[in-house]
One Martini backbone bead per residue (centre of mass of N, CA, C, O) as a GRO file, in nm:
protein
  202
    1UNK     BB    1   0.095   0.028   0.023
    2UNK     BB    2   0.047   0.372  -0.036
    3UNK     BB    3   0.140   0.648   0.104
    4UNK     BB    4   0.027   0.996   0.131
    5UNK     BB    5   0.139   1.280   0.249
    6UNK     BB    6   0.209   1.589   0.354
    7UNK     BB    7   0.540   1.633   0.379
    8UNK     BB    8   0.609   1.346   0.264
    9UNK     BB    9   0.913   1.190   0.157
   10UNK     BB   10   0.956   0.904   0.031
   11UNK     BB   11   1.255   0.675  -0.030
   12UNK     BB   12   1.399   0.489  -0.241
   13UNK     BB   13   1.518   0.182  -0.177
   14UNK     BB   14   1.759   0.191  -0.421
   15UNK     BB   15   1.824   0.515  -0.327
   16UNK     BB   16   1.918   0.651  -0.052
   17UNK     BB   17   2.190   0.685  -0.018
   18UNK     BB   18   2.387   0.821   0.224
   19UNK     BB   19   2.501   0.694   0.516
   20UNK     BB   20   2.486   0.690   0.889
   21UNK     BB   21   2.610   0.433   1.128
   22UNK     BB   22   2.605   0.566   1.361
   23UNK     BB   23   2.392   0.458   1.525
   24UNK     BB   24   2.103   0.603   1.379
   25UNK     BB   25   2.037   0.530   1.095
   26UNK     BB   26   2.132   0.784   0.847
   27UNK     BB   27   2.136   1.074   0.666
   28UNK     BB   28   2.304   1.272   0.541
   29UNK     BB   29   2.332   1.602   0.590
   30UNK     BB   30   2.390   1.701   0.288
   31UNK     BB   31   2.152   1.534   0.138
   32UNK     BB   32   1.906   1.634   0.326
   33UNK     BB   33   1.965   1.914   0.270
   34UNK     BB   34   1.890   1.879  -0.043
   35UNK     BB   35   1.625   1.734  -0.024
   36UNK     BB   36   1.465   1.950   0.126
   37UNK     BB   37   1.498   2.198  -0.087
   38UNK     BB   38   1.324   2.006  -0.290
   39UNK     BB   39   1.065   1.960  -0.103
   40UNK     BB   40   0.999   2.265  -0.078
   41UNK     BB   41   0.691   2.475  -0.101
   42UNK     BB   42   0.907   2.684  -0.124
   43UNK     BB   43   1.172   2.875  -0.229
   44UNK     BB   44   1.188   3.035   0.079
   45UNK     BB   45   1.216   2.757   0.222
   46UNK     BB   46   1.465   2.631   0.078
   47UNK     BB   47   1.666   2.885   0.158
   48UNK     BB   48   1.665   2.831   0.468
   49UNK     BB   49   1.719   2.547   0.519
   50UNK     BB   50   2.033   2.628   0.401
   51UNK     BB   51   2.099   2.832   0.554
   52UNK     BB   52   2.030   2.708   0.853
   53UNK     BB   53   2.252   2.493   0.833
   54UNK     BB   54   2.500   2.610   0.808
   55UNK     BB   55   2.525   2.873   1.003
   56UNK     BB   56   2.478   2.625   1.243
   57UNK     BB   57   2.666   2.365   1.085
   58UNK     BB   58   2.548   2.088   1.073
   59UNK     BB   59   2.660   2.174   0.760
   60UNK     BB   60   2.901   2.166   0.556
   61UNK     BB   61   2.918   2.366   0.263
   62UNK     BB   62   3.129   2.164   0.075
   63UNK     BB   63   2.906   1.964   0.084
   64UNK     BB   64   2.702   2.096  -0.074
   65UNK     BB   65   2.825   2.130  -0.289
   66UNK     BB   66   2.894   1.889  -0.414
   67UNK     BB   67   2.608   1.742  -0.379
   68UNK     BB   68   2.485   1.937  -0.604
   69UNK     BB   69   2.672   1.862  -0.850
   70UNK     BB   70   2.589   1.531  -0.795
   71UNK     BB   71   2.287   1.649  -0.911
   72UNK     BB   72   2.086   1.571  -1.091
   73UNK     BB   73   1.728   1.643  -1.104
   74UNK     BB   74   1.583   1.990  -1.053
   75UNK     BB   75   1.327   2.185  -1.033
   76UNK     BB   76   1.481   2.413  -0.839
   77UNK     BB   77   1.777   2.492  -1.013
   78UNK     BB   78   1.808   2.777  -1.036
   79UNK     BB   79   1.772   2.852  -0.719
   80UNK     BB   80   1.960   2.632  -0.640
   81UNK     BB   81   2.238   2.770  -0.742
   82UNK     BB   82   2.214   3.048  -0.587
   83UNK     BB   83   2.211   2.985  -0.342
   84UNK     BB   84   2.423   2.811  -0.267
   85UNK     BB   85   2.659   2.982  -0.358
   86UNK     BB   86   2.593   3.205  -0.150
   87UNK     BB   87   2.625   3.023   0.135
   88UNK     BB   88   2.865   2.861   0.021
   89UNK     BB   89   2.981   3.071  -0.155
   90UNK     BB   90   3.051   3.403  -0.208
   91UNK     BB   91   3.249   3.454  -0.427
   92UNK     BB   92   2.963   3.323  -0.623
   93UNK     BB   93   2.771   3.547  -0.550
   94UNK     BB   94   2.519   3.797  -0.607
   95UNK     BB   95   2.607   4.101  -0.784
   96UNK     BB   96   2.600   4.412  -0.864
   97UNK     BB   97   2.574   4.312  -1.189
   98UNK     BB   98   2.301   4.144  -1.113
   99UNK     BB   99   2.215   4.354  -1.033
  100UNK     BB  100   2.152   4.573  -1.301
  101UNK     BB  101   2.038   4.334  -1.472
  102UNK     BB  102   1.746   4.396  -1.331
  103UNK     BB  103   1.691   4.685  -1.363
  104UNK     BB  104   1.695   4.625  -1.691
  105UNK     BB  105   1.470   4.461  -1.687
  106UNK     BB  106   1.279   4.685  -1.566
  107UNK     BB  107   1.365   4.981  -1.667
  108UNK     BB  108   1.583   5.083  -1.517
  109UNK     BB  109   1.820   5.272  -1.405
  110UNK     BB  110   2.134   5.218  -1.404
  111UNK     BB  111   2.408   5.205  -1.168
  112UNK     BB  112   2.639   5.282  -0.978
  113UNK     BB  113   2.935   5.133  -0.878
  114UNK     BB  114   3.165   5.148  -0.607
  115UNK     BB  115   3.148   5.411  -0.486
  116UNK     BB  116   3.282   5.697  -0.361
  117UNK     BB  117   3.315   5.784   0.011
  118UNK     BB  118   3.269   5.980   0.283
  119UNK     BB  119   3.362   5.905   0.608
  120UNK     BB  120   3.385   5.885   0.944
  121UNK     BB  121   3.574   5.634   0.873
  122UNK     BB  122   3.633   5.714   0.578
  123UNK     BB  123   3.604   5.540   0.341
  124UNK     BB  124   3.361   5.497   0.100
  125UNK     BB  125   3.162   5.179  -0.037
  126UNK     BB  126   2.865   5.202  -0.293
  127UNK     BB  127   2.731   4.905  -0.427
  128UNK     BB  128   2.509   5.137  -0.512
  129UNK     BB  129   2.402   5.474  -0.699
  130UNK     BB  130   2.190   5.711  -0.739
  131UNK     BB  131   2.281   6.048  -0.788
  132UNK     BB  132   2.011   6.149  -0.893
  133UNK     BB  133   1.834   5.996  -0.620
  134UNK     BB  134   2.004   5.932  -0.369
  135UNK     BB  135   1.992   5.589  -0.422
  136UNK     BB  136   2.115   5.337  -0.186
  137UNK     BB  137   2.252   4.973  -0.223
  138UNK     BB  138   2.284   4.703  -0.029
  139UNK     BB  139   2.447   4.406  -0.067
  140UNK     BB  140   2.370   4.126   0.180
  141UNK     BB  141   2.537   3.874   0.245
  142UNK     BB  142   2.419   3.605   0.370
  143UNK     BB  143   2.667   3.642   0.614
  144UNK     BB  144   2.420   3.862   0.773
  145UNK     BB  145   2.257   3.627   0.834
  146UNK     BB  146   1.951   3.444   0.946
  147UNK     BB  147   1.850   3.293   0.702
  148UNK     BB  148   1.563   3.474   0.621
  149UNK     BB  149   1.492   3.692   0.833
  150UNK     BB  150   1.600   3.972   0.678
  151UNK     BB  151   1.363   4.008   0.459
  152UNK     BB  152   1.166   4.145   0.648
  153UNK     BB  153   1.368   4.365   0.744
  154UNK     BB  154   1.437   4.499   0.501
  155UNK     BB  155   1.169   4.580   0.383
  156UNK     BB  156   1.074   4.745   0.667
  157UNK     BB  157   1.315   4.961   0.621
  158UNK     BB  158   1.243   5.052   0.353
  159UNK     BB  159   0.961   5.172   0.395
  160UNK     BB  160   1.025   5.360   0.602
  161UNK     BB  161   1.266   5.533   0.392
  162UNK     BB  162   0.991   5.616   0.204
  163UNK     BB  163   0.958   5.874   0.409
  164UNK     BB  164   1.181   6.030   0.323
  165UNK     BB  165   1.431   6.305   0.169
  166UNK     BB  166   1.659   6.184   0.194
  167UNK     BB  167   1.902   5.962   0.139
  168UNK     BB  168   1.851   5.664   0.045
  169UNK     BB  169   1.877   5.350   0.211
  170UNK     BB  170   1.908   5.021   0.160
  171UNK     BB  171   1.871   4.680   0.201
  172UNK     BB  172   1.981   4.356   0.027
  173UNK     BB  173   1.929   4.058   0.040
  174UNK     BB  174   2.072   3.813  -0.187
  175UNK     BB  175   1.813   3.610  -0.092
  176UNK     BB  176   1.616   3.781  -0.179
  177UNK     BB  177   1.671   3.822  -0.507
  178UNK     BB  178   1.623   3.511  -0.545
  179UNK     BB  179   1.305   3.485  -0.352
  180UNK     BB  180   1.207   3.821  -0.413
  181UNK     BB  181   1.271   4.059  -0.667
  182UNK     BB  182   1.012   4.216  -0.697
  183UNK     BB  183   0.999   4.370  -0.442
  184UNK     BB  184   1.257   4.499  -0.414
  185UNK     BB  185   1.211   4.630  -0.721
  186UNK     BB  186   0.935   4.813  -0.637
  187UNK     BB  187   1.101   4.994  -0.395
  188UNK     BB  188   1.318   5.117  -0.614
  189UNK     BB  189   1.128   5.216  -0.839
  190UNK     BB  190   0.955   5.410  -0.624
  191UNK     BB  191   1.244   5.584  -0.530
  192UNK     BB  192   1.251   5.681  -0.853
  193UNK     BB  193   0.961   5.817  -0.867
  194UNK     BB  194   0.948   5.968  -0.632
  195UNK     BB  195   1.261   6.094  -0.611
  196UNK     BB  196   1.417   6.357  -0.610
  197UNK     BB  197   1.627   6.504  -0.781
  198UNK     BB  198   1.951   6.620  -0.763
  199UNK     BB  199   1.911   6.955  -0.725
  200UNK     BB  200   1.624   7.015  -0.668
  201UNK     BB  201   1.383   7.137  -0.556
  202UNK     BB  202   1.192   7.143  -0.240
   0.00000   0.00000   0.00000
């Protein structure tokens, strides 16, 4: 008999995958890891997974990397081959030059990168900057977050932010850009058509 429950996802007996045999028989965690990211409901439920397992240390990035490699077909491989790379390797996960086209994909004027600027303790880099609109976004690294619960706090930092008159500053979580890219990209559109040109009269 074949039972099917929500949330219940049995594995083939033909191929369970590597497990561990100490204890309790149990799968690895870093495949578990990935078959949880690929069974879970939303693209943001898959993508807090990744980022809360490795975080968390349960287990190693490079596990994860190497695993994901060695994985066939995914539904949601588009979601997870960016997202496992900003968690697990920042060094290829999604930067200025992908927020700049996704801006060019919406319409949107394409902003000026790693603008160089002073501040209290010397030299500051922005790395994203509209001139004309006074309006500075931080792309924040993975490594900035737990989990993804950064991006509910972005989002209302960024709607604060829209009732300012002053040069507006955004934080944009990384993995928000990746499973949620409409909604901060709403928020950038409308700081671009709301906010005064720079030098024009108040």
């Amino acid at each position: 008999m074949n039972i099917k429950r929500s949330g219940f996802h049995p594995a083939a007996q033909r191929d369970i995958g590597d497990f561990v045999e100490i204890g309790l028989r149990r799968t690895r965690a870093d495949l578990a890891v990935v078959r949880a990211a690929q069974w879970a409901s939303t693209d943001r439920q898959a993508a807090t997974i990744v980022a809360m397992a490795v975080q968390q240390r349960l287990v190693h990035p490079t596990a994860v990397l190497a695993r994901w490699e060695r994985t066939g077909y995914a539904h949601r491989r588009s979601v997870l081959d960016g997202v496992i790379a900003d968690v697990c390797n920042g060094a290829q996960s999604l930067s200025e030059l992908d927020f700049a086209a996704l801006c060019r994909r919406r319409g949107l004027p394409e902003p000026s990168r790693q603008v160089l600027r002073s501040g209290t303790h010397g030299r500051v880099y922005l790395d994203v900057f509209w001139d004309k609109f006074n309006l500075h976004v931080e792309i924040q690294g993975a490594q900035h977050f737990q989990g993804t619960a950064g991006i509910d706090d972005a989002l209302r930092f960024n709607d604060l932010a829209l009732g300012n008159r002053a040069m507006r500053s955004f934080q944009i979580p990384v993995l928000g850009l990746r499973v949620c890219p409409d909604k901060f990209l709403d928020q950038v559109a409308r700081a671009i058509h709301e906010q005064p040109r720079a030098g024009a009269a108040g």
